[in-house]
N, C-alpha and C positions, 0 to 999 in steps of 0.2 A: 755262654752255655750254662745252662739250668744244672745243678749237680743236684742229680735222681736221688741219693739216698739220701743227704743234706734232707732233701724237700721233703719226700718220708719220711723222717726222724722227727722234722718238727710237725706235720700236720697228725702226727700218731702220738704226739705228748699234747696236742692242743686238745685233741678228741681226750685224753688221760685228764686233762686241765679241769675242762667241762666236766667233766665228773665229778669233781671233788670243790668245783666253785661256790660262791654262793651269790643270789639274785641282785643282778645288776642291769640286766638286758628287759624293754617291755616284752613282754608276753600276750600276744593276741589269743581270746579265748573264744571258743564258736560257741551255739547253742546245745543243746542236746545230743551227747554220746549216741552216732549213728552203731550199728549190729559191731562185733569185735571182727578180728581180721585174723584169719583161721591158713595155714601150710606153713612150706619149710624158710626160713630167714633166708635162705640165698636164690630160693626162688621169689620172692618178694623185693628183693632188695634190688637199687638200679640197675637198669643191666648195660652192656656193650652197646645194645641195638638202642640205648635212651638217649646216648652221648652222640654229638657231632661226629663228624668222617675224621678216622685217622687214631682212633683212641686204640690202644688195647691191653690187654690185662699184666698189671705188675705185680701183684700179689693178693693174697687172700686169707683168712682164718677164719675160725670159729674159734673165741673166745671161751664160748658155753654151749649148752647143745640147743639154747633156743634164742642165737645170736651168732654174727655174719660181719666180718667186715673187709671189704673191697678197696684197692687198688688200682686207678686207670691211671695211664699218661699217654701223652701226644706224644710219640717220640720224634716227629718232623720240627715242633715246637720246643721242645728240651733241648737239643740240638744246635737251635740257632745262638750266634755269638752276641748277638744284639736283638732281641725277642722283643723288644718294644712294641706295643701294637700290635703285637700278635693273636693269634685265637689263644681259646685254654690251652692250660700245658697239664691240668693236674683234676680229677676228682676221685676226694676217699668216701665210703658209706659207710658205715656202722648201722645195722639194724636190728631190733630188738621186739621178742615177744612175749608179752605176759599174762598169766591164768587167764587175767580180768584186765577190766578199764582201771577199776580201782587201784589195782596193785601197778597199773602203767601209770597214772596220776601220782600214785603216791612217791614212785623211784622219779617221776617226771619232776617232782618238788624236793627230793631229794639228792635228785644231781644238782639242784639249786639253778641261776640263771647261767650268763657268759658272763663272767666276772673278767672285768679289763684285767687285772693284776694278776692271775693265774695263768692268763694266757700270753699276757707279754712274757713273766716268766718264764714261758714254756719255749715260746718263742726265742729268746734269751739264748737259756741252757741248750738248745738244738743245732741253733744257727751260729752262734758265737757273735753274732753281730753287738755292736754297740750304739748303733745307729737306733734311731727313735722308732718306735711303734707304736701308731695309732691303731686305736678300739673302737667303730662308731654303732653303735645299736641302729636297728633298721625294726621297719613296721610293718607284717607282710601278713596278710592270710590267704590261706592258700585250701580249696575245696575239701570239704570230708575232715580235716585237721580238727583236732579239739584245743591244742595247743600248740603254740608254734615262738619258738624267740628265733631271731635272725642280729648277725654283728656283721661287718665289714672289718678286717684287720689288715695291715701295710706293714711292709718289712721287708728286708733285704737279707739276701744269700747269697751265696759267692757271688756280691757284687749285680748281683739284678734284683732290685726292686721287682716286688711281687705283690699284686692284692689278693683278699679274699673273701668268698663270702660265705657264712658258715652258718648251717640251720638245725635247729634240735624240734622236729617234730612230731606228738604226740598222736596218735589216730586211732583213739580206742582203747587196747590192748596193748599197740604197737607202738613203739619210739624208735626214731631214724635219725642221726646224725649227717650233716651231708659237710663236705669241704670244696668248695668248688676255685680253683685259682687259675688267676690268669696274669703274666707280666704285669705290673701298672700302671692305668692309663694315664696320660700324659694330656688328653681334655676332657671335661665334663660331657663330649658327647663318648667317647671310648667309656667312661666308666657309666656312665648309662646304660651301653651295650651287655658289660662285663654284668650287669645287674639283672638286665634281661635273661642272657644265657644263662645264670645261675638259678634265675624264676625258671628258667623251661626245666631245667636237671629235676627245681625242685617238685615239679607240676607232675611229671612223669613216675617220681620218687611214689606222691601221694596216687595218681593212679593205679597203680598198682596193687598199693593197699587198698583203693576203694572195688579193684574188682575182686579182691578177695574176703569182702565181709562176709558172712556168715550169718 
């Protein structure tokens, strides 16, 4: 069994990590800053209806008044004893918006990239584990995005192995953080999958901000 606030604790220092890292992850960059992306951060930011059957809301905040951040979990999948091969058990969002593109570029360069070493640490101090954590940077662009890094990270919590896959994308104005995890697949076609469903969370993330450009 997945232990819920363990899993919170570390993917809310990973998102803290990212903040303060510095460039380590490639960064896919688009062409030409599309219009900015205009409402409220938690109307923009993933919702319930974006996730697979079974998700529902574990918590939420507003950081600042023009920033959101979400909490979903599977509770059918948190649950189980042995979650192997299972669907997701977890996605957090952080969404953010600023004046302009410029000053979302400029904090976008200023959170720096996904730095392996801040986020194992994070990792680390959350989970207690002492078991190895691998960081693998990932290549993804994804529609309307001006900028986008993407990592994979592996680690273990009471005792289940967990992947993840974690995306800081810029779109304009707007910066979104996603954590998408799911147990750890056990073949290269399960984590293929795992790769997939985190491309949909993150496909539906940026839809939303492209129907809100301005």
């Amino acid at each position: 069994m997945v232990n819920v606030s363990a899993w919170c604790v570390v993917c809310a220092l990973m998102l803290t990590a990212a903040c303060r890292a510095t460039p380590d992850t490639p960064v896919s960059e688009a062409g030409p800053t599309l219009p900015p992306v205009s409402g409220m951060a938690q109307d923009l930011i993933v919702q319930l209806e974006d996730l697979p059957a079974g998700f529902a809301l574990a918590g939420d905040e507003h950081p600042q008044a023009n920033e959101y951040s979400v909490i979903y979990v599977r509770p059918d999948t948190l649950a189980l004893r042995d979650p192997a091969g299972a669907a997701l058990v977890g996605v957090i969002a952080n969404l953010s918006l600023h004046p302009d593109a410029a000053a979302a570029a400029a904090q976008f360069k200023a959170l720096g990239g996904l730095d392996r070493d801040s986020v194992e640490q994070a990792v680390r101090e959350a989970s207690g584990t002492t078991a190895a954590i691998a960081v693998e940077p990932d290549d993804v662009r994804l529609d309307g995005a001006d900028e986008v890094a993407v990592f994979l990270v592996r680690y273990t919590i009471s005792d289940i192995p967990l992947d993840e896959y974690r995306f800081r994308i810029r779109a304009a104005n707007a910066i979104a953080n996603l954590i998408v995890t799911a147990p750890s697949a056990a073949t290269t076609a399960s984590a293929s999958s795992l790769r997939q469903a985190a491309l949909v969370i993150a496909d539906k993330q940026m839809a939303r901000l492209n129907r809100a450009r301005h």
